[in-house]
N, C-alpha and C positions, 0 to 999 in steps of 0.2 A: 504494500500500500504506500502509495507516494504521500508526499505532504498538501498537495492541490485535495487529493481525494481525502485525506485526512481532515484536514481544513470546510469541507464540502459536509460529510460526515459532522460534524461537531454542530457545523450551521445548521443542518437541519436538523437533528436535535434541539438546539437552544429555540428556533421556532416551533419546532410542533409541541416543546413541553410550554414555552409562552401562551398558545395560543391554548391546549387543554388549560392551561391556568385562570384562563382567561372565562374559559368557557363554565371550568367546573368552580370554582373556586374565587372569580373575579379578580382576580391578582396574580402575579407571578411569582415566583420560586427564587427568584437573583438569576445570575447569568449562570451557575454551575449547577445549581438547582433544576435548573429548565432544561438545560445539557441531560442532566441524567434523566427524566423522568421522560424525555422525547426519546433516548437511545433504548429505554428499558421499555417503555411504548411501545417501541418499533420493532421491537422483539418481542412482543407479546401478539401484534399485528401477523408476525408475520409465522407465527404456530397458528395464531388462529383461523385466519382468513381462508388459508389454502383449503379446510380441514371444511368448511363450511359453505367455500365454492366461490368467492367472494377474492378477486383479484386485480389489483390495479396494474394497469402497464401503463411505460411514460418515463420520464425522466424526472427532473426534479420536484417539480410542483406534486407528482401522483406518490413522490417517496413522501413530502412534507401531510400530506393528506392522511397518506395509510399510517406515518408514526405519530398523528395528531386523534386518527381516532383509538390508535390503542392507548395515547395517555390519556386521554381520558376515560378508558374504560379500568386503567390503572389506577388512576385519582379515585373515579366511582369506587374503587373497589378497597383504597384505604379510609375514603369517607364511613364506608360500612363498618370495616372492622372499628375504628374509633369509635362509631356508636355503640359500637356491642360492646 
C-alpha cells in the first residue's frame, strides 16, 4: 500500500465516521475519533453487505457511502448496548 492510497484510506474514514456522527449522534468524534469509527464501519459494511446481496460499485464516493452506512449501524449498535 503506497502513501496516496494510504492517505485516501484514512480520508475516507475520517468522513464516513463524520458524517455517521452527524447522522446518529449530531456531533462528531474529533478527527481520530471519526478515522476509526469510519474504518471499523467499513468493515462491518463490508461482512455484511455481500452476505445480504447488497453491493456498491464505484470508486470513491460509493466506498464513502458503504463505510458511512456501516458507522452508523456501528454507532446504532453502541447506543444500544449503553442503554442496557
Amino acid at each position: 500500500m503506497g502513501i496516496e492510497s494510504l492517505l485516501i484510506f484514512l480520508l475516507i474514514g475520517a468522513i464516513a465516521g463524520w458524517l455517521a456522527g452527524q447522522i446518529v449522534s449530531g456531533y462528531g468524534f474529533g478527527l481520530l475519533g471519526n478515522i476509526v469509527i469510519g474504518i471499523v464501519g467499513a468493515f462491518i459494511a463490508g461482512l455484511l453487505f455481500p452476505r445480504i446481496g447488497f453491493v456498491l460499485d464505484g470508486g470513491i464516493l460509493a466506498s464513502i457511502v458503504h463505510a458511512t452506512i456501516g458507522a452508523v449501524i456501528l454507532l446504532f449498535l453502541i447506543k444500544l448496548v449503553k442503554r442496557a
